[in-house]
Every structure is written in structure tokens, then in C-alpha cells.
Backbone as CSV, one residue per row, in Angstrom:
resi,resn,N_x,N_y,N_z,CA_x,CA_y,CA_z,C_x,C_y,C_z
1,UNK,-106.977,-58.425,319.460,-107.409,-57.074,319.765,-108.720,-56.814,319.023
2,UNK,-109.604,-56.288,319.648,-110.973,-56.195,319.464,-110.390,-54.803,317.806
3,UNK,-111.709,-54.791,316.567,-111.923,-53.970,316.025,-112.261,-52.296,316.341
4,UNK,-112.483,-52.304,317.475,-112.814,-50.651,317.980,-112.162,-50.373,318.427
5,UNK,-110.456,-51.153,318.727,-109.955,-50.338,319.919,-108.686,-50.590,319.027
6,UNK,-108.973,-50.856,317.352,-107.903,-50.640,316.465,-107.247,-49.507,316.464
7,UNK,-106.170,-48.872,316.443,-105.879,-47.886,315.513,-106.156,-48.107,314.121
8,UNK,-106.302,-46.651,313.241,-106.830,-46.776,311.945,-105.253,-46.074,311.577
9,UNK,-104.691,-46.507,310.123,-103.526,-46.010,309.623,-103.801,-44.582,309.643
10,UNK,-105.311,-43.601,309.234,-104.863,-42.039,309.107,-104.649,-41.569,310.557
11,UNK,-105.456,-42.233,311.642,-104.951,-41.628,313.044,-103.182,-41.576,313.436
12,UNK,-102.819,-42.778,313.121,-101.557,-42.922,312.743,-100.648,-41.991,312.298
13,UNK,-100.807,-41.903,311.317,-100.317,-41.109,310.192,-100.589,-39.286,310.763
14,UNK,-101.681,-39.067,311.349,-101.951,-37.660,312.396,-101.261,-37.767,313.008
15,UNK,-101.113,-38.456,313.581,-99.822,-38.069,315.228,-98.376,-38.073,314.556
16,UNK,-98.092,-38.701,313.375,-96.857,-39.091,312.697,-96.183,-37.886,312.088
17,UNK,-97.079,-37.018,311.462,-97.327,-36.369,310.951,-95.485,-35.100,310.853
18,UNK,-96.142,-34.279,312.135,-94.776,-33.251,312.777,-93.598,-34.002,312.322
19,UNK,-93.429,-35.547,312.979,-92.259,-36.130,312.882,-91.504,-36.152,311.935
20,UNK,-92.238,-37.038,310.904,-92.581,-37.308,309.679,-91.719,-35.805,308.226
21,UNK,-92.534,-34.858,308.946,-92.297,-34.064,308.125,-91.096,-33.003,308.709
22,UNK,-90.896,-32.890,309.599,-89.467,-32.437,310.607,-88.366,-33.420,310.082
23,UNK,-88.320,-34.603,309.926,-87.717,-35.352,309.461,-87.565,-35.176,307.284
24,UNK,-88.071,-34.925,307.101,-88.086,-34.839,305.548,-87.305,-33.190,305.563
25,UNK,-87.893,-32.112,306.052,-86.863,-30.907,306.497,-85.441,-30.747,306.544
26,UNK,-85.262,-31.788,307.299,-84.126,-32.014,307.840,-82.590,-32.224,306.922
27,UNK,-83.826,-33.819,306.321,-83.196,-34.582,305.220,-82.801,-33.466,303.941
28,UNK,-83.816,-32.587,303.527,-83.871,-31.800,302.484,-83.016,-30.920,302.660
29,UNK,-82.845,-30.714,303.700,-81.959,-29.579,303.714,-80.564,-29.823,303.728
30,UNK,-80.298,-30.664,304.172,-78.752,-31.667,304.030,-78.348,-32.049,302.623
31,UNK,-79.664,-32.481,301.842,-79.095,-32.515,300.560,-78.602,-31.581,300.123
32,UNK,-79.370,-30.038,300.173,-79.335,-29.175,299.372,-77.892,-28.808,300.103
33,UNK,-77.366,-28.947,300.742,-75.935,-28.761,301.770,-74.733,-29.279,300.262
34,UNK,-75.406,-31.106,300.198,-74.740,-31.616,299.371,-74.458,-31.369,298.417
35,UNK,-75.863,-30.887,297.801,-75.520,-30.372,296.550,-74.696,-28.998,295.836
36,UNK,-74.595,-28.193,296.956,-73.225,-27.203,296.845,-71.574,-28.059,296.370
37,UNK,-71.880,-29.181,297.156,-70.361,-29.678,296.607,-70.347,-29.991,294.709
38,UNK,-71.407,-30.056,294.478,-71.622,-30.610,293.098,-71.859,-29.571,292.174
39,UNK,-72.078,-28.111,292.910,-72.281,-27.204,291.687,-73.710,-26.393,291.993
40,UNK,-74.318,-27.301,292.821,-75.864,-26.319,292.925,-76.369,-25.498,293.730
41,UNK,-77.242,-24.712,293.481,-77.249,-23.680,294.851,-77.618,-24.222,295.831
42,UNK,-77.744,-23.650,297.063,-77.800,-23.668,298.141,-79.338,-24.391,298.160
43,UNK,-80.004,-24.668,298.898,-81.333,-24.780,299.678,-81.938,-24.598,300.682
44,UNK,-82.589,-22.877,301.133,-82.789,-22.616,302.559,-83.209,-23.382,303.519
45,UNK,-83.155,-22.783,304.442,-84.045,-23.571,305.597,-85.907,-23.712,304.999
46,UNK,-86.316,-22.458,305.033,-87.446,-21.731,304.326,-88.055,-22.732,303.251
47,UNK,-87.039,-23.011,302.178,-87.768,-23.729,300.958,-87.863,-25.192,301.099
48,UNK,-86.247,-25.834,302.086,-86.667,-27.070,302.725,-88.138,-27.387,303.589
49,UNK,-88.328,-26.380,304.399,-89.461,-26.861,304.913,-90.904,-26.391,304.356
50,UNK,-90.576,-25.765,303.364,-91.792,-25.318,302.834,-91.946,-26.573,301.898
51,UNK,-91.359,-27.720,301.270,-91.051,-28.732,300.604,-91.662,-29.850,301.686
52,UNK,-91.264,-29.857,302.789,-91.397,-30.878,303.940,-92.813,-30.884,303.921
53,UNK,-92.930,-29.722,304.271,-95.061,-29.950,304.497,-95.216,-30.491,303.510
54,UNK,-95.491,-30.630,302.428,-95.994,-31.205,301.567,-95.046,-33.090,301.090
55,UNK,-93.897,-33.223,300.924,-93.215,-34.488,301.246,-93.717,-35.197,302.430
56,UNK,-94.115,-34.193,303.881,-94.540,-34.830,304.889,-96.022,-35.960,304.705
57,UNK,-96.866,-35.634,304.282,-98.074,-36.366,303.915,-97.851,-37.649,303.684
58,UNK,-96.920,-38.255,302.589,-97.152,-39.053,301.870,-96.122,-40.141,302.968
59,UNK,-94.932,-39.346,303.952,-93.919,-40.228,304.461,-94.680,-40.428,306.348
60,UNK,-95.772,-39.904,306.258,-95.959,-39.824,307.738,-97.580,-40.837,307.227
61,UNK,-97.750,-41.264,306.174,-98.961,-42.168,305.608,-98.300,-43.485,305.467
62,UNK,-97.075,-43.409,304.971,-95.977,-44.361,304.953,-95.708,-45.149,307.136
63,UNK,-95.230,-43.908,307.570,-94.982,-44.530,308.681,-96.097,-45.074,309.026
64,UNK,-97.074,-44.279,309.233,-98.393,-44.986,309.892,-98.817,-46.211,309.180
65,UNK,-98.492,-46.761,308.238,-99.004,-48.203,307.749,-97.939,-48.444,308.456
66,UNK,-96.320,-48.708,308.923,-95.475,-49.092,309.597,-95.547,-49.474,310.760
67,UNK,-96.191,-48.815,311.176,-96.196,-48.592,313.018,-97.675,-49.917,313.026
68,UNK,-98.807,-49.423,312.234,-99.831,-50.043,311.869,-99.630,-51.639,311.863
69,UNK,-98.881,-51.853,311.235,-98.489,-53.373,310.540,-97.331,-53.959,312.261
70,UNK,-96.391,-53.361,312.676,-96.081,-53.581,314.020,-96.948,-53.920,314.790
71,UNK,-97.918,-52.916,315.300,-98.929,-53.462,316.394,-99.588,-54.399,316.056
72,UNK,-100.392,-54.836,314.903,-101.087,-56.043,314.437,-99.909,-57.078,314.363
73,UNK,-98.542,-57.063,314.492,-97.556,-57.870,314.707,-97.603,-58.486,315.689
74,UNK,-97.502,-57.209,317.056,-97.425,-57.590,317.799,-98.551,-58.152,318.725
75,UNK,-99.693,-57.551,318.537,-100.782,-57.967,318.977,-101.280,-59.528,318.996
76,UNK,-100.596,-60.257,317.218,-100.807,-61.360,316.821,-99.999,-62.621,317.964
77,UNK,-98.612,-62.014,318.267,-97.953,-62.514,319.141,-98.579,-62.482,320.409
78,UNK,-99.183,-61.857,321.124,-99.509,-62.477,322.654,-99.973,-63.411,323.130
């Protein structure tokens, strides 16, 4: 695959992004579910995802080297 018609990991990581961080939301908020059984307060919806935007960055930079490292996988294979 030619160099210009690479994807770059931050384009990646842009489109990943929503997922990425809808997914960390999600997760966060299930803990904080869990952690009622153990004694701790609750964790809104609100503070989970106000947590997510910011957790999101670093796990949707994560996927995009993922997805990144796949296509140069697969690309290598044809």
C-alpha cells in the first residue's frame, strides 16, 4: 500500500473516538454499580461520562494504533 493512501493512527483514533469513549462510559459506570456492593457510593451517569471524555483520548489513541497495526497486517498479506 502506497504511503498517501496510509491511514495515519490520529485519523484513526478521530473516527474511534465516540466509540472509544461511549465504551469507557459504559464500563465506568458499571463499576461504580459494583462498587455499591463493596461500600461505595454510587457513580452517575453524568460523572461516568463526564470521566469518559477525558479516559476516551488515551483508549480511542490506543485503538487506533490497533486497527493501525491490523491493516498494515493485512495489507502485508496480499
Amino acid at each position: 500500500m502506497h504511503d498517501e493512501t496510509r491511514w495515519p493512527v490520529w485519523k484513526l483514533a478521530l473516527l474511534l473516538y465516540v466509540f472509544a469513549a461511549g465504551a469507557a462510559a459504559i464500563n465506568l459506570f458499571m463499576l461504580g454499580l459494583l462498587g455499591q456492593w463493596v461500600g461505595l457510593p454510587a457513580l452517575s451517569p453524568f460523572a461516568a461520562t463526564s470521566a469518559a471524555l477525558v479516559l476516551g483520548c488515551p483508549a480511542a489513541w490506543l485503538a487506533g494504533r490497533w486497527v493501525r497495526s491490523l491493516l498494515d497486517q493485512a495489507a502485508n498479506e496480499v
